[in-house]
N, C-alpha and C positions, 0 to 999 in steps of 0.2 A: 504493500500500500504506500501512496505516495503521502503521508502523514502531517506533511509541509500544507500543504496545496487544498484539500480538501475536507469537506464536515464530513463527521465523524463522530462512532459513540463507540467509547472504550470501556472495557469491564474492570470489575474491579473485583477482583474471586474472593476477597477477604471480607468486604461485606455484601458481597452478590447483587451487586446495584452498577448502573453503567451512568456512565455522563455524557454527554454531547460536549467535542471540543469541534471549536469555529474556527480555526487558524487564519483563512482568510479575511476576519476581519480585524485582523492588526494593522491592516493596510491601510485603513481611514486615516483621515490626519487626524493627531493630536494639537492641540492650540492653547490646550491645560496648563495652570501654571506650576514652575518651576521652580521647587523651595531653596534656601540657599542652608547648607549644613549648620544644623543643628548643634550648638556649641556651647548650651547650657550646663553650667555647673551645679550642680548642687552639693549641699555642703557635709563631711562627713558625721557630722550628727544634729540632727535635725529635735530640737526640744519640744517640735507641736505637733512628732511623729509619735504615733503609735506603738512603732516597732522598736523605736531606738533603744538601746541601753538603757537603762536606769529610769525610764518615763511611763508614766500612767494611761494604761489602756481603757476598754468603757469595766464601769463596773468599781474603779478604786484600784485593781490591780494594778502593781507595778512590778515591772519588767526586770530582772538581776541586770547585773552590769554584767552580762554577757562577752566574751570574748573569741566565740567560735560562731557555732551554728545551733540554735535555739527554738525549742520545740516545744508549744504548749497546747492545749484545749481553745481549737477555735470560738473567740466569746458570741459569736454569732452563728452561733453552728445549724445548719442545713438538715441534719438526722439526731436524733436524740435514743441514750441506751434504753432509755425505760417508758418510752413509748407502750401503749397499754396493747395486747395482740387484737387487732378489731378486722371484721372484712365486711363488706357488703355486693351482694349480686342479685340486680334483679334483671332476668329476664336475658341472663348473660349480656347486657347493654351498659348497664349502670355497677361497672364492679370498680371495688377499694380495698387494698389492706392495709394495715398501717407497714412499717418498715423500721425495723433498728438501725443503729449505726454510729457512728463518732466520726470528728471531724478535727482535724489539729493542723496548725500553722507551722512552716517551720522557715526563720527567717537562717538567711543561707549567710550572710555574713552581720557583724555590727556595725558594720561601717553605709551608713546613708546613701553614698552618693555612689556606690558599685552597684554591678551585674555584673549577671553570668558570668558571657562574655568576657567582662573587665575584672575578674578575680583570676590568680593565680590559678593553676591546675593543681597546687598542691590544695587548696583549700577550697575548690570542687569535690576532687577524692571525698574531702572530709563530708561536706552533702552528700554524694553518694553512699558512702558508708551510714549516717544516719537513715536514711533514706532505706538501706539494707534492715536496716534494726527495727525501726518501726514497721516493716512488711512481717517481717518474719514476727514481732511480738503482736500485732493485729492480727496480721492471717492465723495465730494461734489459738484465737478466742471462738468459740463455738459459735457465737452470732454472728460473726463475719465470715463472709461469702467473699468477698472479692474488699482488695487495695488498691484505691485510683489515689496514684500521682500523678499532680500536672502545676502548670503555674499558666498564671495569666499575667502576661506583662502590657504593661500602655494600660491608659484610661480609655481607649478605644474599645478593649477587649473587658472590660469591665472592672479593671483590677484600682481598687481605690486608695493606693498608695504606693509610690515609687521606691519604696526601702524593698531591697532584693530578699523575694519571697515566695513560697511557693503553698500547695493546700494538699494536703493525706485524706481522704473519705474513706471511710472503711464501712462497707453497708452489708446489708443481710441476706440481701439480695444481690445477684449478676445484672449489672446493668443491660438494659438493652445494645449498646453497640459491643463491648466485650464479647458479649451473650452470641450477638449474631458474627463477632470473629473465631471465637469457640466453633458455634455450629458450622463454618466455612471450614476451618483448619481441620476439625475430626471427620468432616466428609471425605475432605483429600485423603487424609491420611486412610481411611476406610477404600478408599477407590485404588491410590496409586501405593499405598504402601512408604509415602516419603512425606517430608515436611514442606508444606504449601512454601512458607518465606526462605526455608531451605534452597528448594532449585528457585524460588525468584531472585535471590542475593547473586545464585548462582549465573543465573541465565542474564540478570545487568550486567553484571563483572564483565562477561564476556563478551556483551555489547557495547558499553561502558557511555553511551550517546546521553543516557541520564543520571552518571555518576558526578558527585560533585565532588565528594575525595575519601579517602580512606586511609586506616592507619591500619596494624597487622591486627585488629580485635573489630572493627567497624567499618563499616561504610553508610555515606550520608549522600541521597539518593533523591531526586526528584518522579516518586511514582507516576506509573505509566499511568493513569488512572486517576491524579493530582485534578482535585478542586478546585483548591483556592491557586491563587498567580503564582506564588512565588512559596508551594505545601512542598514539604519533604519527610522527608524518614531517615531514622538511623537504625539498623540492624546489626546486629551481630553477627559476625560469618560463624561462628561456632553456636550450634545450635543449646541454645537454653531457653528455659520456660519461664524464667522470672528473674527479676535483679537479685534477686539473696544468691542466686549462682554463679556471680562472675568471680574470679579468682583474681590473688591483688594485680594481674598485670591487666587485665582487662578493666579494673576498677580503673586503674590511669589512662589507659587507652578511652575509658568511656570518657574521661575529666578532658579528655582533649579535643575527642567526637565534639562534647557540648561546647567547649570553648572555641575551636574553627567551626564549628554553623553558625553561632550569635554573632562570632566577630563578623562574619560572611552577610548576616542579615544585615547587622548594623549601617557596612560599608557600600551596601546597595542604594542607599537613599539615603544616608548621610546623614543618619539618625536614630535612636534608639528606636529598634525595630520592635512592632507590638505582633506579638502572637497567643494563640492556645499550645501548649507544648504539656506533652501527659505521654506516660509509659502503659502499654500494653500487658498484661502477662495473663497466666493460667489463673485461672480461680484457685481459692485457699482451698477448696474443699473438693474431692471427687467420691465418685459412687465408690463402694467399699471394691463392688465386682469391675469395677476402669480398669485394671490391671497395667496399670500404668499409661493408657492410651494418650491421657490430657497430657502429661509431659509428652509424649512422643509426638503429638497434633501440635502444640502451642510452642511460638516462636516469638519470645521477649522480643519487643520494635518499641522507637519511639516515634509519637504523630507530632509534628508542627501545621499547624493551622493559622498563616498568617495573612491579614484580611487586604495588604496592602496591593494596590496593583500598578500605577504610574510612580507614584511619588511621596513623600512623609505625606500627605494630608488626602491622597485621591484612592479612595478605597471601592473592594468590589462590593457587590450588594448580591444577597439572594433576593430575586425577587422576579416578579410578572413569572414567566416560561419557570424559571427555577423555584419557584415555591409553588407553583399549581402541576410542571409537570414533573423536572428532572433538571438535575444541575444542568449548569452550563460555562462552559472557557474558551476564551479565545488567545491566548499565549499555552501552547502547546509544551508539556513537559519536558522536553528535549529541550527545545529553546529556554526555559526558565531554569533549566540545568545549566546550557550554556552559560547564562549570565553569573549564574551564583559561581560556577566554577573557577570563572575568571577575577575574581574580585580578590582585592587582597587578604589575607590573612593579620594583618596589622593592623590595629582597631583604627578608625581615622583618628579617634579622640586623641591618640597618644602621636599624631601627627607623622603617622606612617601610612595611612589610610589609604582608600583610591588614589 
C-alpha cells in the first residue's frame, strides 16, 4: 500500500478498533500561528504549591521536607476502600455497582520547577523503583484487581499543578481499556501460540520507518495505529508482564527510554510538552486454572497520548466524524516518527535544544 498518498483505516489488534488516517490532507496550507519557545522558569520551591516540601495540602496536612520521591493518599481521591458493596439492574439497561479502590500521588522529585524529562536518570531509576513497590504492595491486597500508573502533564491534559507528579489507582475492578488489551493479547496468544507486542516490537525493529530510538532494554515507537499527532509507545524487547519484573539494568535503560521521549516531546514545539503517559500490564489477579497464560499473553508497554498537533497552543480535537463515528488523523505515523526521530536529545531548556 502506498500509505503516503492515500485514506486509509488501520487496525489496531491491541484494542481491536481501527482509525481512518487522511495523509493527504497535510497538504492544505497552514496560516496558524507560530509560538516563539517557551522559556519560563519556574522557581524550585514554590510556597503556594501543594506538593512542595514542607507546605500545607487541603485538609491541614503538611507535607515532610521530602528529599527524594514522595508518596501519599490522594486527598481527592476518585475510589474509596470502604465503599459499601451495592448493585443495581433493571431490565439489564439501568445497571451499577459500587467499586473499591485507593488512589495515591507520588511527586517524582522536591524540586518545583523539574520534569521528567529535566531530572537526572539516576533519580528516574528512583521513581521507577517506587513505582515497583507500590504495584507489587497494591496488587497484593485482595480488593485490587489491576494498578494504573500514568501522569498527566500540562493544564491542557487536566493536570492542576506543574510540580512533577504523577497518580497510582488501584481498583477492584479491570478497567475497561486494560480489560479489552487483556482480551486482544490472550486471543493471540490462544490463536498463534506467541506474544501479540512480542513479534510487533519484532516486526518495527525490522522495518524500523516508525522507530524513534532504542537502547538495548526498549524501544520508543510511533504505532502503526497512532491517534493522536505526535502518540507513541515504549516496549520492552524482553518480554515481561508488568514493571515489578524489570531487572536493575532495564530499571536504567527504562530511566532513559523516559528521559529521551520527554526531552524529544519537549524539543518538538519548544515547550513543555502536555500529555497522558500511563503503563500497561497484566492484572494483579488471575483465574487459579490460567496456568500461567496472563503472563505469557501480556506485554508491559507504555501509552503517551499527546493532544498537541501544529504547535504549543494548536491542538487536535475528537470531535464531529470522530466522536459519532471512529477516530480520525491526518499526519501519518511514519511521518510523526520521522519528526520525533530527528529532534535533539538535549532539552532546549539547557540551551542545546533544536
Amino acid at each position: 500500500m502506498r500509505l503516503a498518498d492515500y485514506p486509509q483505516r488501520r487496525y489496531n489488534p491491541l484494542a481491536d478498533e481501527w482509525v481512518l488516517v487522511s495523509p493527504h490532507r497535510t497538504k492544505r496550507p497552514w496560516q496558524g500561528q507560530v509560538e516563539k519557545p517557551s522559556l519560563d522558569v519556574l522557581p524550585r520551591h514554590d510556597p503556594s504549591c501543594y506538593l512542595c516540601p514542607g507546605n500545607e495540602r487541603a485538609g491541614g496536612v503538611k507535607n515532610p521536607d521530602y528529599d527524594g520521591v514522595f508518596v501519599f493518599p490522594n486527598d481527592f481521591a476518585a475510589l474509596l476502600a470502604d465503599a459499601p458493596e451495592e448493585r443495581m439492574d433493571e431490565k439489564g439497561l439501568l445497571k451499577a455497582e459500587t467499586v473499591r479502590g485507593c488512589c495515591e500521588v507520588l511527586c517524582f522529585s522536591p524540586r518545583h520547577d523539574l520534569t521528567l524529562p529535566r531530572m537526572e536518570r539516576t533519580a528516574i531509576e528512583s521513581v521507577i523503583r517506587v513505582w515497583i513497590d507500590r504495584c507489587r504492595e497494591l496488587g497484593s491486597r485482595p480488593d485490587v484487581s489491576y494498578v494504573q500508573i500514568f501522569e498527566n502533564r500540562g493544564s491542557v491534559m487536566g493536570c492542576s499543578n506543574p510540580h512533577p507528579h504523577g497518580q497510582i489507582w488501584a481498583t477492584g475492578t479491570v478497567p475497561d481499556l486494560p480489560a479489552r488489551e487483556d482480551r486482544a493479547q490472550r486471543a493471540r496468544l490462544a490463536e498463534t501460540g506467541k506474544c501479540l507486542l512480542c513479534e510487533y516490537v519484532e516486526l518495527e525493529l525490522s522495518k524500523g520507518d516508525r522507530i524513534i530510538f532504542q537502547n538495548d532494554s526498549f524501544v520508543a515507537l510511533v504505532p502503526f495505529w497512532a491517534v493522536w499527532p505526535f502518540e507513541a509507545m515504549i516496549l520492552p524487547k524482553r518480554h515481561i508482564s508488568s514493571i515489578d519484573e524489570l531487572s536493575a539494568a532495564e530499571t536504567a535503560d527504562f530511566a532513559d527510554a523516559l528521559k529521551r521521549m520527554g526531552t524529544r516531546y519537549d524539543n518538538l514545539f519548544l515547550a513543555s510538552f502536555p500529555y497522558s503517559m500511563g503503563f500497561h500490564q497484566k492484572p494483579t489477579k488471575a483465574a487459579a486454572d490460567d496456568g500461567g497464560k496472563r503472563e505469557a499473553a501480556w506485554h508491559f508497554h507504555v501509552h503517551y497520548y499527546p493532544p498537541l498537533l501544529r504547535s504549543a497552543t494548536v491542538r487536535k480535537f475528537m470531535v464531529g466524524f470522530e466522536l459519532l463515528a471512529m477516530p480520525q488523523r491526518d499526519i501519518t505515523a511514519e511521518s510523526a516518527a520521522e519528526r520525533l526521530r530527528g529532534l535533539s536529545e538535549a532539552h532546549y531548556l539547557d540551551g542545546a535544544g533544536k
